[in-house]
Residue frames as qw, qx, qy, qz and C-alpha x, y, z in Angstrom:
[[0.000, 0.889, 0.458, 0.000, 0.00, 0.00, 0.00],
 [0.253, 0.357, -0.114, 0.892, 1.36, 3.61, -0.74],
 [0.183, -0.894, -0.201, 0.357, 1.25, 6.47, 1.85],
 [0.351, 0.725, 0.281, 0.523, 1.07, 9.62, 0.61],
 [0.193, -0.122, -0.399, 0.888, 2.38, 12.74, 2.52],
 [0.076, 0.721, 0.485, -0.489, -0.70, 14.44, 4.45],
 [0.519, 0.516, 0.368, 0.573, -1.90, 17.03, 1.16],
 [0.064, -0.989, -0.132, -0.003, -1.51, 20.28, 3.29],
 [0.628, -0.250, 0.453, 0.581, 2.59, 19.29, 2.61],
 [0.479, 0.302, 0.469, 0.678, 2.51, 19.28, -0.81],
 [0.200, 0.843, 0.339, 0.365, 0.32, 22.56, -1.04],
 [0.511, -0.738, -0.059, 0.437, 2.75, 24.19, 1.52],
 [0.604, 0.768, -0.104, 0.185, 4.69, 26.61, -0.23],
 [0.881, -0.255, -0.114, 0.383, 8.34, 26.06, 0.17],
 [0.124, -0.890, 0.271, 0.344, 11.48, 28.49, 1.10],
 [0.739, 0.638, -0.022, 0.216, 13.63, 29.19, -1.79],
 [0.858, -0.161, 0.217, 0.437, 17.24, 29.33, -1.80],
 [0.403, 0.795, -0.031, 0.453, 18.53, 32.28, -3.31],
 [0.570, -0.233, -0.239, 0.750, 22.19, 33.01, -2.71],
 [0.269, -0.551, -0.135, 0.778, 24.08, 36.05, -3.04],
 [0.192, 0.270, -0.577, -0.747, 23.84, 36.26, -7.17],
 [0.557, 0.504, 0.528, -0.397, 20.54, 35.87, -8.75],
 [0.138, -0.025, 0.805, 0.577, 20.13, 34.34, -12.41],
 [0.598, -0.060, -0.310, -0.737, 16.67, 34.28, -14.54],
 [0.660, -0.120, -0.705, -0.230, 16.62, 30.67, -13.97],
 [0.140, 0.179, -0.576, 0.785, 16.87, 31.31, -10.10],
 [0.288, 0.274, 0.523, -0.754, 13.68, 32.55, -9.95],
 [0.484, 0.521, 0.686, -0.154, 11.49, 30.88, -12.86],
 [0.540, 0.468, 0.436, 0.547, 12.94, 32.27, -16.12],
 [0.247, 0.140, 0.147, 0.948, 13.40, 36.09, -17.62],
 [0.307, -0.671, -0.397, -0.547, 9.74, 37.19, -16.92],
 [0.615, -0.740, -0.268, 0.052, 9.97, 36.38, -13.26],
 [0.581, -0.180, -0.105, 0.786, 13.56, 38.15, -13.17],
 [0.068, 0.278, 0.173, 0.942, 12.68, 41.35, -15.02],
 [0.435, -0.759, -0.090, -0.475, 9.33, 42.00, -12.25],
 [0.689, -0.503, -0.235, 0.467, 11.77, 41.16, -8.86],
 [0.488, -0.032, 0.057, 0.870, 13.88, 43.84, -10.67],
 [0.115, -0.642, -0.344, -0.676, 10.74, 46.05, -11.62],
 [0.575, -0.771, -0.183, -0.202, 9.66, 45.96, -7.70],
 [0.247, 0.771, -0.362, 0.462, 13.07, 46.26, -6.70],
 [0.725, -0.535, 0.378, -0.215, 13.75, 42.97, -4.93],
 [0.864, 0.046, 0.247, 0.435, 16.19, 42.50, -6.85],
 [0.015, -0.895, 0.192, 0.402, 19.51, 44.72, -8.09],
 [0.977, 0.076, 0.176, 0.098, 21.08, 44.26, -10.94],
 [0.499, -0.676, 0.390, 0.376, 24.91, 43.74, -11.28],
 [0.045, -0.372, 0.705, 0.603, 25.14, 42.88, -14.68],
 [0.548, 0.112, -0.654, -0.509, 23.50, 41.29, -17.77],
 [0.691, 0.106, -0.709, -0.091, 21.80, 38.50, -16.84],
 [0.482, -0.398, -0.577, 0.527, 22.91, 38.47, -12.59],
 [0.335, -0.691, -0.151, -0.622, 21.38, 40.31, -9.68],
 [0.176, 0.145, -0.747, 0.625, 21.68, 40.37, -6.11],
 [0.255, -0.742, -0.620, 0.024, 18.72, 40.46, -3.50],
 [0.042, -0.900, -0.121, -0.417, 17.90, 44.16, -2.49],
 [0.492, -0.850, 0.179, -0.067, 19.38, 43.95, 1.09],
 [0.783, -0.358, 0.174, 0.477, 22.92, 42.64, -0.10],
 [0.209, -0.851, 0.084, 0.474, 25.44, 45.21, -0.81],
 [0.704, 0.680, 0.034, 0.205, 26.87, 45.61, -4.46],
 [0.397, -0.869, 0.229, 0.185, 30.33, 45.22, -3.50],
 [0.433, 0.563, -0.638, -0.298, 33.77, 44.53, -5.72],
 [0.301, -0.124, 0.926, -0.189, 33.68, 41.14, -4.04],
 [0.596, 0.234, 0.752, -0.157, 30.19, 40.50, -5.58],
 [0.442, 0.774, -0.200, -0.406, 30.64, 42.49, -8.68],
 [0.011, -0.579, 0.784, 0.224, 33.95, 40.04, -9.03],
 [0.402, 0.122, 0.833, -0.361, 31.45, 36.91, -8.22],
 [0.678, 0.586, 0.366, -0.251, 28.90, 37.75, -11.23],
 [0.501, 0.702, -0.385, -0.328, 31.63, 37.71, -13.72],
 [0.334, -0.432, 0.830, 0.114, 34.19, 34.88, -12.23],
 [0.827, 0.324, 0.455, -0.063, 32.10, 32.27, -14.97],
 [0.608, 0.778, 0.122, -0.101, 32.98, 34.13, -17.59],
 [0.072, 0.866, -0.490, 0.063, 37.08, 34.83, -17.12],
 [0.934, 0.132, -0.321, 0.088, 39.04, 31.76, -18.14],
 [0.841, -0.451, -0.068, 0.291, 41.85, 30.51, -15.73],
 [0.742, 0.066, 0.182, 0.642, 44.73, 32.11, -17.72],
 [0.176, 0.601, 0.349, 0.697, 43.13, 35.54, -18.01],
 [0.183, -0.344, -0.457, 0.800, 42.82, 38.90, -15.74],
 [0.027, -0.850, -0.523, 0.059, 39.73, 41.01, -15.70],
 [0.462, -0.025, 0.218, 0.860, 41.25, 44.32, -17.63],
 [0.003, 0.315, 0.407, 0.857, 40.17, 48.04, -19.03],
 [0.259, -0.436, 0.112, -0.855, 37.18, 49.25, -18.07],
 [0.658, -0.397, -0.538, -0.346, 35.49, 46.13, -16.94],
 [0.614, 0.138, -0.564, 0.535, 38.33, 46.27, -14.30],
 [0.069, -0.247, 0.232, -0.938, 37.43, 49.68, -13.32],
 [0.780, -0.212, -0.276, -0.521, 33.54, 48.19, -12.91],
 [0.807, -0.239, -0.526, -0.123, 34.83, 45.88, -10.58],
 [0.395, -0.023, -0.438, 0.807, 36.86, 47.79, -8.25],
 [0.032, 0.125, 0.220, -0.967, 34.69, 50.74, -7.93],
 [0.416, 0.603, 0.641, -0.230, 31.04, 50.12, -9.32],
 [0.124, 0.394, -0.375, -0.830, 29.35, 52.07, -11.75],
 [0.810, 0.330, -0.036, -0.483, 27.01, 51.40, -14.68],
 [0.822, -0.074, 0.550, 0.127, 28.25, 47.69, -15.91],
 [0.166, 0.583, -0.367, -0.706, 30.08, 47.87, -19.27],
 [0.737, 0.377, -0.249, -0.503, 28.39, 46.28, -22.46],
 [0.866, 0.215, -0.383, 0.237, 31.32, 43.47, -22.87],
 [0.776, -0.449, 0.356, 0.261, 33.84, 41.53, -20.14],
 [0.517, 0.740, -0.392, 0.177, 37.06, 42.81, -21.45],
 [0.919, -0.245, 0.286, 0.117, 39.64, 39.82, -20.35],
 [0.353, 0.773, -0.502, -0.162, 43.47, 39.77, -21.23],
 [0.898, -0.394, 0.191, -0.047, 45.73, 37.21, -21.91],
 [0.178, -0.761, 0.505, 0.366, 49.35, 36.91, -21.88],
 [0.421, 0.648, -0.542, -0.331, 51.41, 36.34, -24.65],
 [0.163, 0.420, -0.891, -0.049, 52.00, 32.85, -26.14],
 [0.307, 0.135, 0.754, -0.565, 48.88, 31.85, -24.47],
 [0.195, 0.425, 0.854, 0.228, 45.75, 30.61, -26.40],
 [0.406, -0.031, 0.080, -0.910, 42.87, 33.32, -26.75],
 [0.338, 0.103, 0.777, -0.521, 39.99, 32.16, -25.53],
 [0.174, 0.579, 0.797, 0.004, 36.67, 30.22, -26.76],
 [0.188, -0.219, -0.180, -0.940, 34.60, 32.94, -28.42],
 [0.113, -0.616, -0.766, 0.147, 31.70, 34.16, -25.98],
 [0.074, 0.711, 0.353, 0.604, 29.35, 36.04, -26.27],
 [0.293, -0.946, -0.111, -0.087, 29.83, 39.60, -24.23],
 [0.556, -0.699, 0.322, 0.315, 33.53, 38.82, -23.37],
 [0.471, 0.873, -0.105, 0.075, 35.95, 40.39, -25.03],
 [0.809, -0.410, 0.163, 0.388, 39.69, 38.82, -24.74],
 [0.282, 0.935, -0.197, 0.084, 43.19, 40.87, -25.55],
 [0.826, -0.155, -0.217, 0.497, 46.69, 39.85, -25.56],
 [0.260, 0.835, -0.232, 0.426, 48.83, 41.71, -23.20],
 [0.542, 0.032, -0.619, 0.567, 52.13, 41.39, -20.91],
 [0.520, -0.760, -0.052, -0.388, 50.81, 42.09, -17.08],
 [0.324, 0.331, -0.737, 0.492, 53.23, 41.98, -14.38],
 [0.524, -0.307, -0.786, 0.113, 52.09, 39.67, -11.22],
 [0.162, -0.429, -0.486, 0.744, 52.09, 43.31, -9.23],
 [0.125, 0.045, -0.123, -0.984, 50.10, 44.69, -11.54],
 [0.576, -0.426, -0.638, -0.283, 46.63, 42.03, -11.14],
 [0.383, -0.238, 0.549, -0.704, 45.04, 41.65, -7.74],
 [0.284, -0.260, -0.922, -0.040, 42.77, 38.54, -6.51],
 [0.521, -0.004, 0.228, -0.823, 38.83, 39.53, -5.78],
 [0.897, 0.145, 0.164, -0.384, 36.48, 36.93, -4.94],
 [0.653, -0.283, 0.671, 0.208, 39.38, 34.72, -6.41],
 [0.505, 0.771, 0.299, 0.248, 39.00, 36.71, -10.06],
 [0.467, -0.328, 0.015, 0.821, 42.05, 38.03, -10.93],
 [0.185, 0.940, 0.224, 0.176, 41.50, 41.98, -12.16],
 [0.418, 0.603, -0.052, 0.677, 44.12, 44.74, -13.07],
 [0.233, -0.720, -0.540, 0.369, 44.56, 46.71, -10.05],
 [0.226, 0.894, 0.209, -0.326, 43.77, 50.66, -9.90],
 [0.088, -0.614, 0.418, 0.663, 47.63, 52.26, -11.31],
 [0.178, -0.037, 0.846, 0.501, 47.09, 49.27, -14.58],
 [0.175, 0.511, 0.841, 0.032, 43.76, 49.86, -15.03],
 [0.093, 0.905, 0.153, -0.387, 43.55, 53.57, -15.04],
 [0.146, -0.409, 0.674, 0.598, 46.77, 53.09, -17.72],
 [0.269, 0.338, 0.836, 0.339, 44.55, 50.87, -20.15],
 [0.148, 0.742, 0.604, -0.249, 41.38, 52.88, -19.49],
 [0.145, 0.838, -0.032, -0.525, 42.91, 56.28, -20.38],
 [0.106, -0.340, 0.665, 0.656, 44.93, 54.73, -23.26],
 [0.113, 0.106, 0.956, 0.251, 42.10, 52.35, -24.54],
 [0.146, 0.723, 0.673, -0.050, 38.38, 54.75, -24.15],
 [0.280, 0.690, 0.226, 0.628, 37.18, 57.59, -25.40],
 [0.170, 0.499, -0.138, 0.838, 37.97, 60.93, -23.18],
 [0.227, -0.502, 0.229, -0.802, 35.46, 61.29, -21.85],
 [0.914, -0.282, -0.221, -0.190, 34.27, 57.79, -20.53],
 [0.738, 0.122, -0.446, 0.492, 38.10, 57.67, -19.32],
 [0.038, 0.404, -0.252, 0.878, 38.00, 60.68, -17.38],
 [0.763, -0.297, -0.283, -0.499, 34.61, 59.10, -15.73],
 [0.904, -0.089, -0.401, 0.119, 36.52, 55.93, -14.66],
 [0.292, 0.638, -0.191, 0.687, 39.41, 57.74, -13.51],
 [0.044, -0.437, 0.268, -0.857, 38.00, 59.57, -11.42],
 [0.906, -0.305, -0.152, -0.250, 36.01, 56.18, -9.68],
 [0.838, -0.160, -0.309, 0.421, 39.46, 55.12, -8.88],
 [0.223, 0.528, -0.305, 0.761, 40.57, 58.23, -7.74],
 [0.466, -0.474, 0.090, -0.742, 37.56, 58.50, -5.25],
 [0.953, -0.143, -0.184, -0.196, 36.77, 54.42, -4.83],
 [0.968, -0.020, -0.025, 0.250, 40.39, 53.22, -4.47],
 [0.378, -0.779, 0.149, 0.478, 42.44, 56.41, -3.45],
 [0.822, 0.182, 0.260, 0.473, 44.69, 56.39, -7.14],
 [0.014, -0.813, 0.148, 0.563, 47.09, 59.34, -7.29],
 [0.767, 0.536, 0.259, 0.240, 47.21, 60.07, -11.08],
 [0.043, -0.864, 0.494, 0.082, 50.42, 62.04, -10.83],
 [0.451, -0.360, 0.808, 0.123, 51.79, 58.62, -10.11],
 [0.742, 0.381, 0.507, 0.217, 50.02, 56.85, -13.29],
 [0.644, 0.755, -0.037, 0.117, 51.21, 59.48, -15.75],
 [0.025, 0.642, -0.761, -0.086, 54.61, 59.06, -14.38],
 [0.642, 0.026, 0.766, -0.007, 53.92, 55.23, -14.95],
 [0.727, 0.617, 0.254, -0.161, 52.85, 55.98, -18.20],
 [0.369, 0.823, -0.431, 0.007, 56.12, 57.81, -19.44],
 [0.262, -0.581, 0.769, 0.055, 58.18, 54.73, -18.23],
 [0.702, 0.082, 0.706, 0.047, 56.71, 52.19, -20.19],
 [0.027, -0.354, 0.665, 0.657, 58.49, 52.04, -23.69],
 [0.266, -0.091, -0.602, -0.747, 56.11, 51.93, -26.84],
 [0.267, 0.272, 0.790, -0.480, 52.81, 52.02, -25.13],
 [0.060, -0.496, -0.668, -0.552, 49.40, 52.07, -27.18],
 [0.169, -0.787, -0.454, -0.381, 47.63, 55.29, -26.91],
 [0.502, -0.177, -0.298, 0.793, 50.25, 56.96, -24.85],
 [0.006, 0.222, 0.150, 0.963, 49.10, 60.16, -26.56],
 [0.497, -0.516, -0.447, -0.536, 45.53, 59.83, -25.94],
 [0.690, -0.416, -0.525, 0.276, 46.24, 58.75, -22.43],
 [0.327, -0.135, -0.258, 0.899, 48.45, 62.28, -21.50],
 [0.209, -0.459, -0.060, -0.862, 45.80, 64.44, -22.81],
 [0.683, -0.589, -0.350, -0.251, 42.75, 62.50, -20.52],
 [0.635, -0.386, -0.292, 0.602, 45.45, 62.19, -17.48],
 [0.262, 0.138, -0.088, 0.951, 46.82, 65.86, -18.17],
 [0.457, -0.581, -0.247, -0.626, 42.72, 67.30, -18.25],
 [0.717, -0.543, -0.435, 0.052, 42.53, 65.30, -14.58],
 [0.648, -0.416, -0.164, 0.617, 45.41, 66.57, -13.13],
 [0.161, 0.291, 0.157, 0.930, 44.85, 69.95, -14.24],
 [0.579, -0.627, -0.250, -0.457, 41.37, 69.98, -12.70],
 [0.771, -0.271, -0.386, 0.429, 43.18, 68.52, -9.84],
 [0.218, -0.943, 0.243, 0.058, 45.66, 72.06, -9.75],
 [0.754, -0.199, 0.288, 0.556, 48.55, 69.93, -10.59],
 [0.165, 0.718, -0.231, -0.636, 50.47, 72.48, -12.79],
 [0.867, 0.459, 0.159, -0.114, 51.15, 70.98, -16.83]]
């Protein structure tokens, strides 16, 4: 003979499970994600991932909704870098480098992969996602966006992560044939003029 569980069990509605990072499928596909995010019981941290409302959008969980995406051999670079140290709007595409001699990565979609040499003191470890830290990241950013979105970032690590840009554009003039050197002194020279630094 089956027994059945009493039927005020089954109609019980159960507690869900929801970590720190919320997916559609988390919560019953892309309809039920986009109203948690309309009523704002949910934030979102990127494409695709969210947090619940009462946990704190921090680079730890900012570092957490990308680690899928950032193969083993690659560092979290440019602006996305800057987006994970300091917040901000999320940028369009996961810009990912890897070093020379190394494969490039699987083509996916949103992430965007570059070869380039990174010294081991220029990465940090967040959330166990390695990412550029502020002096290499404010070097890419001003060599690698337009003006004014560099001047934006910038100034997130200037405020978010203390970064004295006196000390990146003397970092800049010591590294022999950089890309976008030029573009980089004007956007560094505009900061550090608004700053008072003299030119």
């Amino acid at each position: 003979m089956t027994v059945y569980p009493p039927l005020d069990r089954l109609l019980a509605p159960r507690d869900t499970e929801v970590g720190l990072l919320v997916r559609p499928a988390d919560v019953g596909g892309a309809g039920a994600y986009q109203e948690l995010l309309r009523r704002g019981s949910l934030v979102a941290v990127r494409d695709g991932v969210a947090a619940p409302a009462r946990v704190p959008v921090t680079p730890t969980l900012r570092a957490l909704a990308v680690r899928d995406d950032v193969p083993p051999s690659c560092v979290v670079a440019g602006a996305s870098a800057a987006w994970v140290l300091c917040g901000g709007p999320p940028p369009p595409r996961l810009e990912v480098v890897y070093p020379p001699g190394a494969h490039r990565p699987a083509p996916r979609h949103g992430r965007v992969p570059r070869q380039a040499a990174l010294l081991a003191s220029e990465t940090e470890l967040v959330a166990g996602v390695r990412v550029t830290d502020p002096r290499r990241t404010a070097l890419d950013v001003a060599s690698r966006c337009d003006a004014d979105h560099a001047a934006t970032l910038l100034g997130r690590l200037r405020d978010a992560r203390g970064l004295d840009l006196a000390a990146v554009s003397r970092a800049l003039e010591l590294r022999y044939r950089w890309a976008g050197r030029d573009r980089a002194r004007i956007v560094l020279a505009r900061l550090l003029a608004a700053e008072g630094h003299p030119g």
